[in-house]
C-alpha positions as CSV (number, residue, x, y, z in Angstrom):
1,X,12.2,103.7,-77.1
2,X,13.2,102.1,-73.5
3,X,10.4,100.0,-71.5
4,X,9.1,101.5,-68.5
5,X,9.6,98.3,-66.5
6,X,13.2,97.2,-67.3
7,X,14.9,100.2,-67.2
8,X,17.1,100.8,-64.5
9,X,15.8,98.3,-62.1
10,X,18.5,95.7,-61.5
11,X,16.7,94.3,-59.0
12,X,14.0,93.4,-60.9
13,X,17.1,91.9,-63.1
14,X,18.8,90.1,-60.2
15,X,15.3,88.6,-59.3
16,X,15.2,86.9,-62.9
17,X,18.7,85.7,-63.3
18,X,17.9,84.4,-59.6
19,X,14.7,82.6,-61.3
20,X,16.7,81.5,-63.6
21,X,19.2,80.1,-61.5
22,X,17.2,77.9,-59.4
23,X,15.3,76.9,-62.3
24,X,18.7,75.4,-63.5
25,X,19.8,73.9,-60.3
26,X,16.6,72.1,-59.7
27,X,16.7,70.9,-63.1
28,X,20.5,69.5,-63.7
29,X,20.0,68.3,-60.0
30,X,16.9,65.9,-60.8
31,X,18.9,65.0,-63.8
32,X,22.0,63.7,-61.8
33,X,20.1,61.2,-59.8
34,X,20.7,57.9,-60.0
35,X,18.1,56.3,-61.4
36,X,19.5,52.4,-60.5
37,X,17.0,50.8,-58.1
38,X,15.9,47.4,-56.1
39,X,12.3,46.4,-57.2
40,X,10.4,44.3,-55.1
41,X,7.8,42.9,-57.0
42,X,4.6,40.9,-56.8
43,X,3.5,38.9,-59.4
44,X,2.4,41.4,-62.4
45,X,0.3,44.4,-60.2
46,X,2.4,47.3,-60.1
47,X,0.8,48.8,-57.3
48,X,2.6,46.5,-55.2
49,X,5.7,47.4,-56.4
50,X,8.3,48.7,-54.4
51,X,11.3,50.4,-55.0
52,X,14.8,51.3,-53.2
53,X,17.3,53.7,-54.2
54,X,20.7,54.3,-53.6
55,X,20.7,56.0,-50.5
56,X,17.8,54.5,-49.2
57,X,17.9,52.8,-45.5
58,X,16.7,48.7,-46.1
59,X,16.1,45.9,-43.6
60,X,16.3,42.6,-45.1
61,X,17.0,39.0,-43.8
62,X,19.5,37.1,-45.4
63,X,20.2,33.4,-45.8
64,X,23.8,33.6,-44.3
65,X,22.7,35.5,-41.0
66,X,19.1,34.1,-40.9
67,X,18.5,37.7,-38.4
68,X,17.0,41.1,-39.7
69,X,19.5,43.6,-40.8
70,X,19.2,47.4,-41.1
71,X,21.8,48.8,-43.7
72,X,21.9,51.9,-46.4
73,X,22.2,51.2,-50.0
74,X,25.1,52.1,-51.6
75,X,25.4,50.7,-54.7
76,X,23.9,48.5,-57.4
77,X,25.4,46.2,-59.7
78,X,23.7,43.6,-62.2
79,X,23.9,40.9,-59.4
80,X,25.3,42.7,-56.0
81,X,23.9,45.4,-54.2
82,X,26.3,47.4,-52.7
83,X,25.7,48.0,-48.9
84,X,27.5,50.2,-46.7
85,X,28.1,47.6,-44.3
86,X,27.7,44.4,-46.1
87,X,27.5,43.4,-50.1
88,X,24.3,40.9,-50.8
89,X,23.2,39.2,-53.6
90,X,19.4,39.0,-54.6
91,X,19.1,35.7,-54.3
92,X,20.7,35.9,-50.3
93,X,17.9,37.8,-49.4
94,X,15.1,35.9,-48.0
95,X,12.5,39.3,-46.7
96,X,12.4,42.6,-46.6
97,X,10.7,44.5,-43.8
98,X,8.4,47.0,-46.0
99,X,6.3,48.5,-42.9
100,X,7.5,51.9,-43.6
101,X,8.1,51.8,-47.2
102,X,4.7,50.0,-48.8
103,X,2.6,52.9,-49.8
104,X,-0.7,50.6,-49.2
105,X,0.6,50.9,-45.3
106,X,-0.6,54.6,-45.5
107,X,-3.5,53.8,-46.8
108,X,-4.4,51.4,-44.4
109,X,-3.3,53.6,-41.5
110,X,-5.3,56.5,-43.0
111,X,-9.0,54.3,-42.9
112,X,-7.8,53.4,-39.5
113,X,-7.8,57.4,-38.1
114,X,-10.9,57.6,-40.2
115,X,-12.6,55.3,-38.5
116,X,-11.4,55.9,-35.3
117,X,-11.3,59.8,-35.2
118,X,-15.4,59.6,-36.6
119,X,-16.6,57.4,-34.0
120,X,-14.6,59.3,-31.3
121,X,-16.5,63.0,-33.2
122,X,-19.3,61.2,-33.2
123,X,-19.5,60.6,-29.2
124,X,-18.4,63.9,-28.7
125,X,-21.0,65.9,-30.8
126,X,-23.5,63.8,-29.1
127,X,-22.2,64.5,-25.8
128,X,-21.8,68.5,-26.2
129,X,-25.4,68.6,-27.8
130,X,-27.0,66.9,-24.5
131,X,-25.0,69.0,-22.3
132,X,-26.6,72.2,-24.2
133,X,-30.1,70.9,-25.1
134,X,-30.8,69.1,-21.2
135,X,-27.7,70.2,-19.7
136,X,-26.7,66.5,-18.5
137,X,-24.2,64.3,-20.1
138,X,-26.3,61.4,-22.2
139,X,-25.3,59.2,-25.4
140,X,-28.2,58.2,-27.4
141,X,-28.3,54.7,-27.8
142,X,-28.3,54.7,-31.5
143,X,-25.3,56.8,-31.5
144,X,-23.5,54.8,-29.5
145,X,-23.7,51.8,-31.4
146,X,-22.9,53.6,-34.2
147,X,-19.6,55.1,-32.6
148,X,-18.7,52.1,-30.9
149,X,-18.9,50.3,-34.3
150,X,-16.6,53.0,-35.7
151,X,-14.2,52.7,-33.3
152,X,-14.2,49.0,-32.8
153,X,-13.3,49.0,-36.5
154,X,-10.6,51.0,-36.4
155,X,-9.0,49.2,-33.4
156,X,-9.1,45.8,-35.7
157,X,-7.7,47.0,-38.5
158,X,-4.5,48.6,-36.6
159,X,-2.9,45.5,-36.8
160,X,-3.6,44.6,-40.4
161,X,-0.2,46.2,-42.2
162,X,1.7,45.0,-44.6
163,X,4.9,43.5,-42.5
164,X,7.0,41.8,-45.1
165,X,8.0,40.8,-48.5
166,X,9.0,36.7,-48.6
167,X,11.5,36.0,-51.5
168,X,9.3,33.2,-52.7
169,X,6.8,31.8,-55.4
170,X,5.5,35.1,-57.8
171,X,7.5,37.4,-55.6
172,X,10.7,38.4,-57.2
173,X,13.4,41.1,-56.4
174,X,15.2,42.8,-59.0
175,X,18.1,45.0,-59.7
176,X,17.0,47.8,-62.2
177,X,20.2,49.7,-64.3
178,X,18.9,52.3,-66.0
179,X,22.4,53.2,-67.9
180,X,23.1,54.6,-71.3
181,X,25.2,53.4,-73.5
């Protein structure tokens, strides 16, 4: 007795070994990654981890230049990291600009279009609604100090980011070789 749905359909064949394929590829191919990395550290709270991988685009400032340098990772070893400009040791490195890497950056920057975009909804709700109801322009005065509130919130807390990580006291950076034996 042949089933209905897999005879003669190669398609329907082609689209499973296809499936099956990319299934494959996707899995060896996460499997091949490195998995060596830089951890930047602070104190014992992982969320303030951060981590670099080979491949990865880092601006540090070293003791021997004593200037900010942007380079891409290349390599690690247990006490060098491989660079694709310049070879560094941990302990040469005295910051690391983490403006675009720190994940808390994002979350900062997010409560900052919060705030911002609602006090700027705010003002314009109120506006359109005084246009239609008495067909004038107004801003009641509660809502105004309510948006103004918003948005003078947001516009401190722009500045507030997470600019670098100092090489000293609890903060440590690490090389991480995840290697079997």
């Amino acid at each position: 007795m042949r089933s209905r749905y897999f005879s003669n359909s190669p398609l329907l064949c082609q689209k499973l070994l296809f499936a099956l394929g990319l299934f494959l590829f996707i899995t060896f191919n996460s499997l091949a990654q490195s998995s060596d990395f830089l951890l930047l550290k602070r104190g014992n709270n992982s969320k303030s981890q951060i981590k670099y991988h080979v491949g990865e685009q880092i601006t540090y400032k070293s003791a021997k230049l004593g200037y900010y340098v942007t380079d891409v990772i290349k390599e690690f070893t247990a006490d060098y990291i491989y660079l694709s400009e310049n070879i560094i040791s941990t302990e040469d490195i005295l910051e690391v600009d983490i403006r675009n890497k720190d994940r808390r950056n994002k979350t900062l920057g997010g409560l900052n279009y919060l705030l911002l975009g609602s006090g700027v909804l705010l003002f314009t709700v109120d506006g359109v609604n005084s246009l239609y109801q008495q067909g004038e322009l107004t801003i009641d005065r509660g809502v105004s100090i309510v948006g103004g509130i918003l948005v003078g919130t947001g516009l401190a807390l722009l500045p507030v980011r997470y600019k670098t990580f100092r090489h000293t006291g609890r903060n440590r950076i690490q090389i991480i070789q995840m290697r079997m034996n």
